[in-house]
N, C-alpha and C positions, 0 to 999 in steps of 0.2 A: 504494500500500500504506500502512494509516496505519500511524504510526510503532509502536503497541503492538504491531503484529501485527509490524514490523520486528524490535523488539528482539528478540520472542520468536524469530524464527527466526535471530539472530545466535547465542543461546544453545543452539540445536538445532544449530546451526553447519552450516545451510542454506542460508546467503547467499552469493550470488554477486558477483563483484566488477562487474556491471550493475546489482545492486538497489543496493548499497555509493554508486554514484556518483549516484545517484538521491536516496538517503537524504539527502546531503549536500547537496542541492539547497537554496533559499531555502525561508524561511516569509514571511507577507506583510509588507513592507515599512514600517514605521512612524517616519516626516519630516516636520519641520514646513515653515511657510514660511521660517524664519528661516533665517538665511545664515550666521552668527556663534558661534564659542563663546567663552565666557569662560573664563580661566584658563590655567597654563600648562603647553604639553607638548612641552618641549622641555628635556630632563638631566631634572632631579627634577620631580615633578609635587606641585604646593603646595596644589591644591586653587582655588578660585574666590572670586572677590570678590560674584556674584550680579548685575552687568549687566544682566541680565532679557532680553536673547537669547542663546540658543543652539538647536540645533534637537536632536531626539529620534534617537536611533542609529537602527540600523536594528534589526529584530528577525530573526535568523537561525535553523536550526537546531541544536539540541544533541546531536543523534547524529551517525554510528550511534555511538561512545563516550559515551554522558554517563557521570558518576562516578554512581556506585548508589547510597552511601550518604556525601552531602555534608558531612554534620552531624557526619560523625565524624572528618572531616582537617581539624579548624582548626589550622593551622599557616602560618608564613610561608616556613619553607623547603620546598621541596616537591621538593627533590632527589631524595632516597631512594634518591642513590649511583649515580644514572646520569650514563656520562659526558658531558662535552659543554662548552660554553665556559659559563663562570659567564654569569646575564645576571638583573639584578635588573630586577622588572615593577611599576611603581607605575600606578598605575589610579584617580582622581580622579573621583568620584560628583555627577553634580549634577542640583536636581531642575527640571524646566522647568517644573512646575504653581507653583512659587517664584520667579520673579523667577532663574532657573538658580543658588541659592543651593547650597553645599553639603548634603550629602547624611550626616548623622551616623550613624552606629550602622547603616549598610545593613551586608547580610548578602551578601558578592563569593566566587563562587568560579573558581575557574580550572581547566583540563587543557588539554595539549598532549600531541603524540606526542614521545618521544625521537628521539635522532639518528637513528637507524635506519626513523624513521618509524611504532613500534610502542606503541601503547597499553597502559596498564595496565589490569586488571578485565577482559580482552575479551582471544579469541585461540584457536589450537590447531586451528583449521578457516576455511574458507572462505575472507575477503579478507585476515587476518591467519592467518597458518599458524604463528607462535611464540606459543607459550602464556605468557597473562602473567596470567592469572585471579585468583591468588591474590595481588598484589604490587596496590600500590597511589600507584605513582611518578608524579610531577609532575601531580599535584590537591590542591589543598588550599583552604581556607575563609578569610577576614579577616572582622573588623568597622572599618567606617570608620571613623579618627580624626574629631573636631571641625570637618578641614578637607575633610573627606569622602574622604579617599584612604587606600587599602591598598598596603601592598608587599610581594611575595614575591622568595624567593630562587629562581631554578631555572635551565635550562639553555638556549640557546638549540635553539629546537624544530628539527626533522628535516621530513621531508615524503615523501608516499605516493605514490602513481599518481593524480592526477586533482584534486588540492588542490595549491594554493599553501599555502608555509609561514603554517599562521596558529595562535592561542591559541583558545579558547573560553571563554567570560565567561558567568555567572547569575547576577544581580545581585535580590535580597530587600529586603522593606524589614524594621523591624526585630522584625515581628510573622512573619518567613516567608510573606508572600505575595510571589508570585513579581515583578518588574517589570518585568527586558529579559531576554532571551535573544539574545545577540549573539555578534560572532568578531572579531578583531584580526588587523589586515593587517599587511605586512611592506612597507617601500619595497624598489623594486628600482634593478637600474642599477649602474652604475660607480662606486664609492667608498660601497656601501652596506655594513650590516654584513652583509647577504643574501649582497652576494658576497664579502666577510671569510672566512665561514665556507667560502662552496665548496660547500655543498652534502652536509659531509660527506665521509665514505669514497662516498658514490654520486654526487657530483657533480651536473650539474644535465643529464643525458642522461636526457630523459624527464619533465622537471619540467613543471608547470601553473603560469604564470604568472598575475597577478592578471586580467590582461584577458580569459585564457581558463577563468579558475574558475566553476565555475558559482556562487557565492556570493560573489563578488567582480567579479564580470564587467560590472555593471551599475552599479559607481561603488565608489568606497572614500573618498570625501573625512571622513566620516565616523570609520570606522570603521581609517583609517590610522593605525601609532603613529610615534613620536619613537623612532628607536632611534641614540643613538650609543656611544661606545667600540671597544675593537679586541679580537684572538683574544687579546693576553697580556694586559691586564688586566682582562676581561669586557666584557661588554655593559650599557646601562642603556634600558629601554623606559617611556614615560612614555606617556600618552593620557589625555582625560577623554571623559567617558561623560554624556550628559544623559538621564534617565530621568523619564517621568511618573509621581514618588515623591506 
């Protein structure tokens, strides 16, 4: 099903949670030879010194959720008073057609589901059954500082039937043409903040791991972030991004 005739039937609130797990499937896959990134992501992410390897994310799906209209959440907080443990997301732009130099004035947006697993803009029928249409919680827009990186505020994400916990990234250059369409993995395992959290009031009875995500399944070296911190003083997620800007 291409994705336009997708959206429209999430809005008919038509969709089944078989088409839903489908939706979420890969787009084709975009990696270089190179093996290496520059810069760092690990606590704050500082941006890149330009090394001249690193290799190109991967390029993922942006539904079935994308945000409708991107242009008008530029903000760094993207709480919008949903609960959850604080977790600030810095995301470091760098361009591989440059010698992987940073990435200036790119146009980063982000969504995630809350804890609950539920998206904002989307809902009231089909795979999501709580109506969240009118609210517009954890999406919001940056422009890259100098060192090419954005940070927001928001919550540690939730997770649905058939995904692993992850973010979704659109990353623009600074005329609005589009450049990666990607997603942000979570580390899993014993002493991660994955299992900090629990999973939530739902725990992780029924969760999709990254090995078995259909968008994650076939590598994350990529597309993994740096998340540390604990449940009482937040979380901090750090990754950088190589895009052919």
């Amino acid at each position: 099903m291409e994705r336009k005739n997708f959206l429209k039937s999430l809005l008919v609130g038509s969709v089944s949670s078989s088409i839903l797990l489908q939706a979420c499937k890969k787009d084709a896959d975009v990696t270089t030879t190179s093996t290496s990134t520059s810069g760092t992501t690990t606590g704050t992410t500082t941006g890149t010194s330009g090394s001249g390897t690193c290799s190109v994310i991967q390029t993922e799906t942006d539904g079935p959720y994308p945000t409708k209209a991107p242009a008008s959440y530029v903000r760094s907080d993207i709480t919008d008073g949903r609960s959850g443990y604080k977790m600030t997301v810095s995301i470091a732009i760098t361009n591989y057609n440059d010698n992987c130099n940073a990435v200036a004035n790119a146009l980063v947006d982000i969504w995630h589901c809350d804890a609950e697993g539920n998206y904002s803009e989307y809902g009231g029928s089909g795979s999501q059954s709580t109506n969240y249409q009118s609210v517009h919680f954890l999406r919001g827009r940056q422009t890259t500082n100098s060192a090419g990186v954005v940070t927001f505020t928001s919550i540690f994400p939730g997770w649905y039937t058939g995904r692993a916990t992850h973010i979704h990234v659109h990353i623009y250059n600074a005329s609005g043409t589009s450049l990666k369409v990607t997603q942000i993995a979570f580390p899993e395992g014993s002493g991660t903040a994955l299992a900090a959290v629990g999973g939530y009031s739902k725990g992780f009875s029924g969760y999709t791991y990254n090995a078995s995500d259909n968008v994650f399944s076939d590598g994350t070296s990529l597309e993994m972030a740096s998340v540390t911190g604990n449940t009482t003083d937040g979380f901090a997620l750090s990754i950088v991004m190589a895009v052919p800007a």
